[in-house]
N, C-alpha and C positions, 0 to 999 in steps of 0.2 A: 915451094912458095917462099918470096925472100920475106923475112921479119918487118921490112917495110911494107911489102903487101897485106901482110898478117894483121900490122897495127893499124893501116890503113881501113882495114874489112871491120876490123875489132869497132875503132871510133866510130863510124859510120853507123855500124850496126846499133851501137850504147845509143848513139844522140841521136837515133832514129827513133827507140824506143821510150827514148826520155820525154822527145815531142809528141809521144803517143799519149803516155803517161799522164805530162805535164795537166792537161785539160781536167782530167780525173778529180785533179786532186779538189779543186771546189766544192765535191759534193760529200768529201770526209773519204777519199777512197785515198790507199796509201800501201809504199812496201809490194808484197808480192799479190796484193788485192786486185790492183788495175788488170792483173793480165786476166784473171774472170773476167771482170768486166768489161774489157776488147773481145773474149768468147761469145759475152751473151750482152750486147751494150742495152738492149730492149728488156732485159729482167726487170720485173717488177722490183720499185725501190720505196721504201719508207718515208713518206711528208715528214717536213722538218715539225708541225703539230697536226691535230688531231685535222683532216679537212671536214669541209661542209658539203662539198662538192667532188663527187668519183670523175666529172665529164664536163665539156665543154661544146656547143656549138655556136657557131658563129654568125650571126645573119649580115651579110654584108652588103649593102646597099652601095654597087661600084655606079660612079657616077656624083655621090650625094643630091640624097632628097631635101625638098626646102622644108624645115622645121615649123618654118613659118606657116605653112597650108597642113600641118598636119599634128600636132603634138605645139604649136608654143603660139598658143591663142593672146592676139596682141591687139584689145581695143582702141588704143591710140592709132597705133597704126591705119586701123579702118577710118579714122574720123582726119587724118590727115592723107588721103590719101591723092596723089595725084601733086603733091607739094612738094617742094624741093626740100633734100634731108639738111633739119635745120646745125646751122655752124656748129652747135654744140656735140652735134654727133661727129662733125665730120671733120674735127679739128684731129690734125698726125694720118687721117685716113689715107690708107696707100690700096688702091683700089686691086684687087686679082688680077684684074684682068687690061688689056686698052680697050675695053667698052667705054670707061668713065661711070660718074653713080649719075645715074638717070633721077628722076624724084621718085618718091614713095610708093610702092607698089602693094594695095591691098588687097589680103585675102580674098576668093570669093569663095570661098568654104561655107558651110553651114556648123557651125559649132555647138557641142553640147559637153558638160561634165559626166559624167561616168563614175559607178561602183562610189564603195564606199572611201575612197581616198579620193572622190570630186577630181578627179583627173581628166583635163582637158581636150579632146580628139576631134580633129574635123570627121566632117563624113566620106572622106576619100576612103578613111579605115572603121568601116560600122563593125567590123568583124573583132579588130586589136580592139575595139575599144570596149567589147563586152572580159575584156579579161585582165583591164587594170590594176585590179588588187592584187594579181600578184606582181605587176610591174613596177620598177624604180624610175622614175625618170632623173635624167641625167641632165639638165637643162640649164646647166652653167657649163658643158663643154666647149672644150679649146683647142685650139693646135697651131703648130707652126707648117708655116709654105702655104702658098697656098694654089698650086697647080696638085694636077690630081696625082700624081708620079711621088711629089717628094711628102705630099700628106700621106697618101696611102701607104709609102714603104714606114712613113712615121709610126704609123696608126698599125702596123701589119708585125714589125721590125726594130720599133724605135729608132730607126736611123735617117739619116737623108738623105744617103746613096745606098747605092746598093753593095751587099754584101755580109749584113748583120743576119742572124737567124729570125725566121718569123716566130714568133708567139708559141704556134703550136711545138715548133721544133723543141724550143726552149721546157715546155711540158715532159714532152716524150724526153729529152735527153733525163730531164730531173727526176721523171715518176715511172719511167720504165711505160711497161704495155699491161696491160691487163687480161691481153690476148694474143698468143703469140701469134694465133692463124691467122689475125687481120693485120694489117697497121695501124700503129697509134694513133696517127696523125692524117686523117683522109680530106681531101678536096672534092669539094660537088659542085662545079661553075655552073652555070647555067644561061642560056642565051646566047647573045653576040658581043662581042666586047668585054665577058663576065671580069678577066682578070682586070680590066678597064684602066684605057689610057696605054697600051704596051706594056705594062709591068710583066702580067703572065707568070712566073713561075717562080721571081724573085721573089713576091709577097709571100708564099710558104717555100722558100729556100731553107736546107738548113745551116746558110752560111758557113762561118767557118768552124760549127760545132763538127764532130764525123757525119758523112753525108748517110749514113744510116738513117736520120730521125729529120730527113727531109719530109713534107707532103707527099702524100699519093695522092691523084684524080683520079677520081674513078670520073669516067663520062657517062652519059645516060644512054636510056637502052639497055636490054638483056645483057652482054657482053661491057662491064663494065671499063674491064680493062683489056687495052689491046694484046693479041697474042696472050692469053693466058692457059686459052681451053687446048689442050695435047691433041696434036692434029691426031686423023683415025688411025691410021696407021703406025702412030707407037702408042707400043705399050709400056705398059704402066713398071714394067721391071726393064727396058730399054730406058725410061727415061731417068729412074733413080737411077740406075751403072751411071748414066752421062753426067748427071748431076754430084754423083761420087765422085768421078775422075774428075770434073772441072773444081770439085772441091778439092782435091788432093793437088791440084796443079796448083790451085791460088795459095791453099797453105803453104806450099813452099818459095812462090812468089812472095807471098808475105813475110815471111821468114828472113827475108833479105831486105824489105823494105816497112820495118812496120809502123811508121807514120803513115802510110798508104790508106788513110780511111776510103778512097773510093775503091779500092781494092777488097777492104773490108767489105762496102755495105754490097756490092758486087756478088762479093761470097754468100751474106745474107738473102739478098733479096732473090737469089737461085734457089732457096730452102723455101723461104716465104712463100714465093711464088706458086712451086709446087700444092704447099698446105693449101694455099688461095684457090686452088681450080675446084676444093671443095666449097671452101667456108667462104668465098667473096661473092659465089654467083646465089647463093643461100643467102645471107645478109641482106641481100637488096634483091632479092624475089618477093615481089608483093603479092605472088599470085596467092599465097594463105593469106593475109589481111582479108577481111571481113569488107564487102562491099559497102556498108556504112562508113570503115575509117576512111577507105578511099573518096569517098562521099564528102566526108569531112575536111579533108584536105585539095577537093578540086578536083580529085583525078578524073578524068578524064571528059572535063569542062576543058574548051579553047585557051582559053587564056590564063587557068591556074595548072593544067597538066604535067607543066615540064618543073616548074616550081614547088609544085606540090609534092611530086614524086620525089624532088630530091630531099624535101624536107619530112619527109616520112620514111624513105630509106636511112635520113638522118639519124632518126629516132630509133632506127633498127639496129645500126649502128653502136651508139650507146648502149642500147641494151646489149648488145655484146661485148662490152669492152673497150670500144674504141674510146681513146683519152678524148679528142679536138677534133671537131666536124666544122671543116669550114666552109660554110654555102655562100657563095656567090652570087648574087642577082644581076643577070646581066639584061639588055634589052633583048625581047623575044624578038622582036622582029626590027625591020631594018625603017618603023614609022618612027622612031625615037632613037635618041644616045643613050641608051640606060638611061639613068635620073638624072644627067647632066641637062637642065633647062633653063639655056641661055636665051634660048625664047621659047614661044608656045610653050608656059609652063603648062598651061590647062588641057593641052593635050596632050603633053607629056608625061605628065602625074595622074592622067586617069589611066594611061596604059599600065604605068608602072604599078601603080597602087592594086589595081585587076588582078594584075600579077600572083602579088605578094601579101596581099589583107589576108586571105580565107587560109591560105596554104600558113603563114605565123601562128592566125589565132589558133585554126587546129592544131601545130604544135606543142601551143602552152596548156591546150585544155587534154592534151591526148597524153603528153609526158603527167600530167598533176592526173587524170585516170586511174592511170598505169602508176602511181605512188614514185615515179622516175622523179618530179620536178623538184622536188626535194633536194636530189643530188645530181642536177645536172644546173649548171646553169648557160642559159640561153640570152645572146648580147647580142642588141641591136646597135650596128655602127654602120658608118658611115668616112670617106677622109674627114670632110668639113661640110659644113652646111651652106645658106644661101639666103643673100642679100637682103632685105628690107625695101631697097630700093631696085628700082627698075631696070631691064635691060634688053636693048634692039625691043622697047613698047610693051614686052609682055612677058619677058623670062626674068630670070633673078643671076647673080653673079654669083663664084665664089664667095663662102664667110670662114674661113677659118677662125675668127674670135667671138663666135657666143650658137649655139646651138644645141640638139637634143638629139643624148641615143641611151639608150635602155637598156636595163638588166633584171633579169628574173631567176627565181628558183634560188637555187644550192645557197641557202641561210641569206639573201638579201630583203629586207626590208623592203613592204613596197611603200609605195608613197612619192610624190616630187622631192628633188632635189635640186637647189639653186635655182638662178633667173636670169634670164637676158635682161637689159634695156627697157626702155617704154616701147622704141619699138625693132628690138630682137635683133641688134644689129653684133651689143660686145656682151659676152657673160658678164655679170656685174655681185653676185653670191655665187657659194659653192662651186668655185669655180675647177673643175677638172679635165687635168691634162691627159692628153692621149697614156703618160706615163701613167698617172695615176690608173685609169683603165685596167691597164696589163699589172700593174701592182696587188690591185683589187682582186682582179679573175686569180692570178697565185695565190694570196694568201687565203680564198676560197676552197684550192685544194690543196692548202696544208702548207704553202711555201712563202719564205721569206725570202722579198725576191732579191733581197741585198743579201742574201748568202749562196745563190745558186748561182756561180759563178763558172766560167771558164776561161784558163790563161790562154791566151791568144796575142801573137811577137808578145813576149812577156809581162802583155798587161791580164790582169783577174778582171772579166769581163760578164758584166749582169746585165739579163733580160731586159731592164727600162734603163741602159747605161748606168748615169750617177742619179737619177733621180726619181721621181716616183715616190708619193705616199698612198697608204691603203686611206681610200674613202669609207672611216669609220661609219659616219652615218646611216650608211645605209645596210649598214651589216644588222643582221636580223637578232 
């Protein structure tokens, strides 16, 4: 071999290993420390303080539900309704969509205050609304875009294209697993459309963190994940040999390329895998749950069974370890868009609400049970919410500037937080941005999201970009 092949091998080899490295270094990792942690990237790691919160689940409402019919009770609105929205709201209004703002479109909910924090709830949700007190409402939310693609990658990613990590990833890379036989970080779609609008797999990608600490979906059904159960005919020391030698093949693939994270998590999730044919079809077997929880949660009621299962395997979930469970609401069937209701909102919102009322409340009242609600907390979002005014006679348009989504559990204060409008068109108090959000859920489990950082083309790159404050208030 000539000396220029040698130094050639040499550099390649250094600055292969240096862009491995480099990522590392954001979380205090440094010196001959990193190469552990490329061995074992999912070890459990130390919150930068004490958290409030071991877990995360995510309720996501793809589509966005109208705030307005359900959580941001707006008497004006009822007494002007059918009138055109006056100039003072609509002065800069750059509308979502080419529907144009049609006039005022009122509630036809039945409203009442709830628990001891008088918290506001139509009757779409009689279920959410018996469990207010431990909820935050969020009711100065914001965001930017307003198509559901670049809100949601907002809302999921903080970015506006694709290619940033989603939320959970950014967890998993910073806090490790707490479980090695599951994934940190798991996906529960549900319905049609659940990833909603085409997104699919970007919104838990794990960008350009290592693709190790990307989302898993599990799909519903006994067999959560595809090919995982060892067909009959091997056995159990057939298939570790295989699993040894395609380990020994990548280690030395690797050895030559080790900025190769899909080559890494490749190697990983061949190990994973295996441990999963015990510990993943166990985690989400409901067949020991007690016929009452399942009761509790809808199972196997029409219209909460697919919803409810996933939000109870959720919960099972957590109890094991898993860091971020992010559920999905998609529309069950093909009478609706998800909660996209550009018309027929009132058909639309009673499908969706059927859905998703019995299957939430059970969660909040099943994890606070079980002493879990403590340390988990449970976030109701959405991209953006939905208009004031009218749209094609009886749906509501995009709002990305004033709406309502919620937070419970792991040390949040319940109580309302901020206000729309007179009538709920722009956040006008406490007003919070999709960064804030993701700022808020970190510093719940121990992290400062301005210090979890990773170099990427050699910028130091954090979870809500440059911006993002923790929503003191509602810190418990």
């Amino acid at each position: 071999m000539s000396n220029t092949t040698s130094r050639r091998n040499f550099l390649g080899q250094a600055s292969a290993a240096a862009a491995a490295a480099s990522g590392l270094t954001g979380l205090g990792i440094s010196g001959a420390a990193w190469a552990s942690e490329l061995d074992d990237p999912q070890a459990p790691k130390q919150p930068h303080f004490p958290a409030k919160a071991k877990a995360v689940i995510w309720l996501h409402m793809a589509g966005a539900p109208s705030s307005l019919d359900l959580y941001d009770y707006k008497p004006d609105l009822i007494k002007l309704n059918g009138k055109p929205l006056p100039d003072s709201f609509a002065k800069n209004l750059k509308t979502a969509t080419d529907g144009g703002v049609g006039n005022l479109l009122a509630t036809k909910r039945t409203w009442k205050q709830y628990g001891e924090t008088g918290a506001w709830v139509s009757d779409w949700l009689p279920n959410i609304a018996k469990q207010v007190d431990d909820i935050a409402f969020l009711k100065g939310s914001k965001t930017d875009g307003s198509t559901h693609v670049i809100a949601s990658l907002k809302l999921h990613t903080a970015g506006l294209v694709p290619g940033r990590p989603a939320l959970g990833a950014w967890v998993q890379y910073a806090l490790g697993s707490n479980n090695p036989d599951l994934p940190a970080f798991v996906v529960l779609p549900t319905g049609k459309g659940a990833a909603g609008g085409g997104r699919g797999q970007v919104i838990w990608s794990s960008g350009f963190l290592p693709a190790v600490f990307q989302g898993t979906a599990f799909r519903q059904g006994d067999s959560p994940i595809l090919h995982l159960a060892r067909p009959d005919l091997v056995s159990d020391d057939a298939q570790r040999n295989a699993l040894s030698l395609l380990k020994e093949l990548n280690e030395r693939q690797s050895g030559k390329y080790a900025g190769d994270t899909e080559l890494q998590a490749r190697t990983k999730s061949y190990d994973m895998a295996y441990r999963m044919q015990t510990s993943a079809p166990e985690a989400v077997d409901l067949s020991k749950e007690s016929a009452a929880t399942k009761a509790l949660y809808g199972i196997g009621t029409k219209e909460t069974d697919e919803y409810g299962t996933a939000l109870l395997r959720a919960r099972r979930l957590v109890e094991r370890g898993v860091r971020f469970v992010h559920c999905i609401s998609g529309a069950p069937d093909n009478s609706v868009d998800s909660w996209d209701a550009h018309n027929g909102i009132e058909r639309n919102h009673s499908v969706m609400t059927k859905q998703v009322d019995k299957p939430v409340a059970a969660l909040l009242a099943d994890l606070k049970a079980l002493g879990l609600l403590e340390t988990t907390l449970v976030v109701w979002t959405s991209e953006f919410g939905r208009t004031p005014y009218g749209q094609s006679g009886n749906g509501r348009d995009h709002n990305p500037w004033g709406y309502t989504q919620w937070v419970a559990g792991g040390g949040i204060k319940p109580g309302t937080y901020g206000a729309t409008d007179e009538v709920g068109l722009r956040a006008v108090s406490g007003i919070v941005d999709t960064y804030d959000l993701q700022a808020t859920i970190l510093h719940q489990l121990g992290l400062d999201h301005k210090k979890v950082t990773f170099t990427y083309q050699g910028r130091a790159e954090r979870p809500a970009t440059v911006f993002g404050e923790v929503v003191k208030d509602i810190l418990a």
